[in-house]
N, C-alpha and C positions, 0 to 999 in steps of 0.2 A: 740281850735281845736287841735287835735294831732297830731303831729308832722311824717314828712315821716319814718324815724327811728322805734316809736311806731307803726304807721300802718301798716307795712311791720312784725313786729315780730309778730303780731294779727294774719296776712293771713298766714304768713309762720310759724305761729303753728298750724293753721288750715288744712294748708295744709297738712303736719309731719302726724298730727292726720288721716287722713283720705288715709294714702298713700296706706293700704291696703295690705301688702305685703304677698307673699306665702311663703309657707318653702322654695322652690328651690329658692326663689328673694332672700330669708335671709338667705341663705345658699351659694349661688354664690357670691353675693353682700356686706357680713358680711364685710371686709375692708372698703370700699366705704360710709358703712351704720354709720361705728364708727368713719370716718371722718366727715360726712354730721354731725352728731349729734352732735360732737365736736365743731361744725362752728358754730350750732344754739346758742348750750348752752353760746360759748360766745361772741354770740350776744345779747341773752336773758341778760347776764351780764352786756354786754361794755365792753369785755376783748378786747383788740389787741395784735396780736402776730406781733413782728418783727425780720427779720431774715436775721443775716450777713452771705454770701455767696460769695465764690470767694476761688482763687489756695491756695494752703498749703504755708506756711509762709510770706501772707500778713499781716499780723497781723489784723486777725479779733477778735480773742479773747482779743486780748490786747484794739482794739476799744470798746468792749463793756464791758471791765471792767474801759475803763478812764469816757466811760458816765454814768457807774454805782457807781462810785467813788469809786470804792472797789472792789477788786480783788476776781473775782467769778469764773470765768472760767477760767484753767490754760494755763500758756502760756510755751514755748520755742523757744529762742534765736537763738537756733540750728534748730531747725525742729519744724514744725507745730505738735501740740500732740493731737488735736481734733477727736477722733475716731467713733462718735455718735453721735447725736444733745444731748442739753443740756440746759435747760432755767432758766431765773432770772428773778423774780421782778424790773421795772423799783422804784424804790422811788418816783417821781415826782410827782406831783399835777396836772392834768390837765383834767379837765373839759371839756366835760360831760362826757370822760371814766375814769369808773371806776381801771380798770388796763390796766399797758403798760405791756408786757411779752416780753424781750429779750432772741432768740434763736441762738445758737452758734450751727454750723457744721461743718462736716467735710470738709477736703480741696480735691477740685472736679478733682486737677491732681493726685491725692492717689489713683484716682477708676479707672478701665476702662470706655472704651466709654459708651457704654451700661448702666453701671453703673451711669456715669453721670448723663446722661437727666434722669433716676428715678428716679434720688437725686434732681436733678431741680423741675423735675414734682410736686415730694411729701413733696418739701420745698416751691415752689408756691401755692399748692393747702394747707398746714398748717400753710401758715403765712400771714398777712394782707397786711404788707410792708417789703420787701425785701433791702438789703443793699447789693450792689453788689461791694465788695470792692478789688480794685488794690493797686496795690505799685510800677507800671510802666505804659507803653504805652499798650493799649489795645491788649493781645496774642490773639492768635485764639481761646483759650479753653474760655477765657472773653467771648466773641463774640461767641461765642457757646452758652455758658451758657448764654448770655442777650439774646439772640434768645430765648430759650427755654424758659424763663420767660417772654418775649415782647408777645408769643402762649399765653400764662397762662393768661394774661390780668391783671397784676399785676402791682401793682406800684411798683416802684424801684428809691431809692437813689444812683446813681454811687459815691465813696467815692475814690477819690485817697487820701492814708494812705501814711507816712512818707515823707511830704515834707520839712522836716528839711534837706534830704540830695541834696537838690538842690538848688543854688540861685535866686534870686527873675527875671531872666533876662531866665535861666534855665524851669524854673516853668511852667512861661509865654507861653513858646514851648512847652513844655510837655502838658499843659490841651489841646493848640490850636491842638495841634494833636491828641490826644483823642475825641476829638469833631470832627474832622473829620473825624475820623475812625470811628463813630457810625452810627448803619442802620437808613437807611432813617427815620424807624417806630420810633425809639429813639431818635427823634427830640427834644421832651417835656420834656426829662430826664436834671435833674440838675445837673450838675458836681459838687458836694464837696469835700473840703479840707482836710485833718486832719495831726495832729502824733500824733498819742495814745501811739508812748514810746518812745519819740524824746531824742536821748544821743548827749553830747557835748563832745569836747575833751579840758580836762585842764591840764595844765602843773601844779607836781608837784613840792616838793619843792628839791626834791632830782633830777629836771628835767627829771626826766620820764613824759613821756604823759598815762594818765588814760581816758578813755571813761566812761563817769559817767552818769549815767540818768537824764534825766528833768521833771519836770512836762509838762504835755500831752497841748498839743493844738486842742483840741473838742470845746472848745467854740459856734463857729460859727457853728459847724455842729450840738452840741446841741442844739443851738436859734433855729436852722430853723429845724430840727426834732419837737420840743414844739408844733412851730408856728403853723407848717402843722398839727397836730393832733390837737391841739385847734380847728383849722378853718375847716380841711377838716376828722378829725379820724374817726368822727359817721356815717356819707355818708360811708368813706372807709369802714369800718366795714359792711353796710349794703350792697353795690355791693357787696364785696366779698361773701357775705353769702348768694344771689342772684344766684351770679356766680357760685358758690359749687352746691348749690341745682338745678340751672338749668343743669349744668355736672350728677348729677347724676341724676335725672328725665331723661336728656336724655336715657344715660347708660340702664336704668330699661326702656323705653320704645323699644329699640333698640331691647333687648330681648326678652317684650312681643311681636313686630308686627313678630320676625322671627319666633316665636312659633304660632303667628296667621298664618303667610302666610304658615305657615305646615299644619295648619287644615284646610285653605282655599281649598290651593290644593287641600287637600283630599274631600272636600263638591264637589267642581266644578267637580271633577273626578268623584264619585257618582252620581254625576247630570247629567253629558253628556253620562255616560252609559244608563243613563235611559231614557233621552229623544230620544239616539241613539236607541235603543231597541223598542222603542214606536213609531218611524219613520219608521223602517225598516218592522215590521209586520204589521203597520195599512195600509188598502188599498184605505181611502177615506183623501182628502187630506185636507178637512173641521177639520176634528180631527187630523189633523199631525199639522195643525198651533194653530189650540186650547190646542190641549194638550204641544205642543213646549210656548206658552206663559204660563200655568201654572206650567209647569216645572222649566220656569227662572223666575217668579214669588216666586215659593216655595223655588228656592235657594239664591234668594237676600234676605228673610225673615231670614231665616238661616245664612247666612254673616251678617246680623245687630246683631243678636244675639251674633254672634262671637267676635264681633268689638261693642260690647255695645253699641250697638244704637237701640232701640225699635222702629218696624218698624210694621204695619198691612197688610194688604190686598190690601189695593186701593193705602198706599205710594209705596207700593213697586210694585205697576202695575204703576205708576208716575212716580218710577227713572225708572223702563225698558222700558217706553215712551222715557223719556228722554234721556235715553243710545241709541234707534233707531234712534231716530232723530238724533242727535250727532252724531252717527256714520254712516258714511259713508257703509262702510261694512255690518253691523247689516242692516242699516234701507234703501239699496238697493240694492245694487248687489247681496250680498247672497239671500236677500229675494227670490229676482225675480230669483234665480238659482234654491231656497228651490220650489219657485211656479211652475216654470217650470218639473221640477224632478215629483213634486207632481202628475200634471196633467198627466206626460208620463208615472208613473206606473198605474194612475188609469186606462188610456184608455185600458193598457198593461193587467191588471187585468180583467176588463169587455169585454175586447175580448177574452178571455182565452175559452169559451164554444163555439165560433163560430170558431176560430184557433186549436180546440182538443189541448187546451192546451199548443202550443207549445209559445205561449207569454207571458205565465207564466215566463217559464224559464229566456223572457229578460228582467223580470219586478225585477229578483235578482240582477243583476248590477244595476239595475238603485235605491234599496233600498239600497244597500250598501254604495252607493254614498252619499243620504239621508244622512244615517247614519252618513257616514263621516262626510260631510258639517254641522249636527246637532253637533258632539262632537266639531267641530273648533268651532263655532258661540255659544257655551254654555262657553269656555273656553274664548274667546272675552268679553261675555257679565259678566262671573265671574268675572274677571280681571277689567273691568273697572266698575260694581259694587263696587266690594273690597274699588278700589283708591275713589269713590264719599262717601264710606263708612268711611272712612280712615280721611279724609275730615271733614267728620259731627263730628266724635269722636274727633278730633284736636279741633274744633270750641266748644265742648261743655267742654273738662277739664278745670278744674284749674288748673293751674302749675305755677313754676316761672314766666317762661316768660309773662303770664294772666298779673299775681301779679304788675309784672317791666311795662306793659304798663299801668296798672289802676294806678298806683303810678306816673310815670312819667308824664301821663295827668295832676298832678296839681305841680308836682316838675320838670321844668325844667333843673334845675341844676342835679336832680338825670337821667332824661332821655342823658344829654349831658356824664356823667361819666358815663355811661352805654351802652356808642356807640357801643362798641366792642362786647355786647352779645348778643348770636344769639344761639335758643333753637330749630328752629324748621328746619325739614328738606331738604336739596337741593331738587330741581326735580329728581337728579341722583339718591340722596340715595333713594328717596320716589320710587320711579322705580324697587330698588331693593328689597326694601321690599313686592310687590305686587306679589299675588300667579301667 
């Protein structure tokens, strides 16, 4: 049987394949599109990217050159020298990923605000597991940037770096207050240790004192880096690439429905002229309510078209049933206003020859009204077509989120590490999207 890993790269290159995109989706979206495809490819792989983050001169570079045993990313003493991200091959062995990828950034107090959370955003959204590394008690720009990354839904290693300059009594305070400075949501976060360039001070022989380097103390934050990617890398790799693809599925859908509810507008707008127009001249009121049903008949036909949902004759006299009943509005009060109006032009109109006409004239208020009350209860009836339309098209894609609940039904463990994803839309935004 294959495995949740393989299952998942089958749908979600099925999915890729079939996404369909226009010039203006691959012309807006071109950024978005060379991430999303980055994330597949190395999942198609089993590459994982990891990425040390946190202030200028914590010594992130120096961390990921003591677990790479070899001096890859440069460092300084004086000031943080990281201007760009920058990546290395892990050397390690570890089973089933094929590669580990360490990525080195810039230090996040070098940029402005603004600047930050983009660098957050787009070090979250291009790395698998994040390394969010201090050299003190957690600043506020920490706690900023773990905020921005806890949104992201990423994993994260908290690494306090350089505990060589504290004593073991020292230490002990410092994590216990690190721990309670993190937000609630970063309960599950593991606090590690390290010193990736721990110097000692020795007495020379001419009694000067020299600060000499030691070898790094990573040990333990290596083991448990290994461990968690042995046991949990190939899951992690697959959420994320889950995650990506339901972020940008969102994104491209958020597009299509506002470029939908422009053309909806415009359908409902055409439509309530016409049936306004068609209420207002006709003088029997037999044909004001039959022509008023095949009007919002022809325009529900025309919204499923819009909203890709292939609809005939009789479903879509079904959902404009079921829109009357439903609604309150549609399927009483207005009616019986629309029946009321009806009757009082038609009496108004057939008394016209015995009144020399002068009832004519109060039969124009009373179709104007018609009219009115036809264009509100066509715009009603659009509007809550659109959403039952809106509805059916949700319930019939494929997309991420389809993918993550077919998959979680036999992988619990994949539906538990995937608590946090969520593709489909509030009631507010759904609201906002409808013509």
């Amino acid at each position: 049987m294959e495995s949740t890993p393989e299952r998942c790269r089958l749908l979600l290159t099925k999915w890729r394949e079939n996404l369909n995109l226009n010039n203006h989706e691959r012309s807006q979206l071109a950024g978005e599109i060379k991430v999303l495809d980055n994330q597949l490819h190395r999942f198609m792989v089993n590459k994982i990217r990891i990425a040390a983050f946190g202030r200028v001169g914590v010594g992130k570079s120096s961390l990921l050159n003591s677990l790479l045993s070899k001096k890859i990313f440069a460092t300084d003493v004086a000031h943080g020298c990281t201007r760009k991200c920058k990546g290395a091959r892990w050397e390690e062995s570890i089973k089933p990923l094929q590669e580990v990828e360490f990525i080195d950034t810039p230090g996040i107090d070098e940029i402005a605000s603004e600047g930050r959370a983009r660098l957050a955003s787009r070090v979250a959204m291009q790395a698998d597991l994040v390394l969010l590394v201090i050299d003190s008690d957690l600043t506020a720009l920490d706690k900023e940037a773990l905020e921005t990354l806890l949104k992201s839904g990423k994993q994260i290693f908290l690494i306090l770096n350089r505990i060589d300059q504290w004593n073991s009594e020292e230490l002990n305070e410092l994590t216990t207050s690190i721990k309670n400075r993190l937000y609630k949501d970063a309960y599950k976060i593991k606090l590690q240790v390290a010193a990736a360039a721990p110097r000692e001070l020795q007495v020379q022989l001419d009694g000067s004192i020299e600060n000499k380097p030691c070898l790094p103390n990573v040990e333990e934050l290596r083991n448990s880096l290994i461990h968690f990617l042995k046991t949990e890398g190939e899951l992690l790799l697959t959420t994320n690439t889950l995650f990506q693809a339901t972020n940008f599925y969102q994104l491209l859908k958020d597009g299509r429905l506002q470029r939908r509810k422009k053309a909806a507008q415009g359908l409902i707008g055409k439509f309530a002229t016409l049936k306004a127009s068609g209420v207002a001249v006709n003088p029997l009121l037999i044909l004001d309510l039959a022509g008023g049903v095949a009007c919002d008949t022809a325009l529900i036909i025309q919204l499923s078209k819009l909203y890709d949902l292939k609809m005939g004759k009789s479903a879509a006299k079904q959902l404009l049933k079921k829109l009357s009943i439903y609604n309150a509005l549609l399927g009483g009060a207005q009616l019986s206003i629309q029946f009321t109006l009806g009757m009082l032009k038609q009496v108004l109109v057939l008394s016209g020859p015995i009144t020399g006409g002068l009832s004519l004239a109060s039969a124009a208020p009373v179709a104007l009204a018609q009219a009115a009350l036809a264009v509100h209860t066509t715009k009603i009836t659009g509007r809550l077509a659109a959403q039952e339309l809106l509805k059916g098209s949700q319930r019939k894609e494929v997309h991420p989120h389809t993918i993550l609940k077919r998959l979680a039904a036999t992988d619990p463990k994949l539906k538990i590490s995937m608590g946090s994803l969520r593709s489909t839309h509030s009631s507010t935004q759904l609201q906002s999207l409808l013509p």
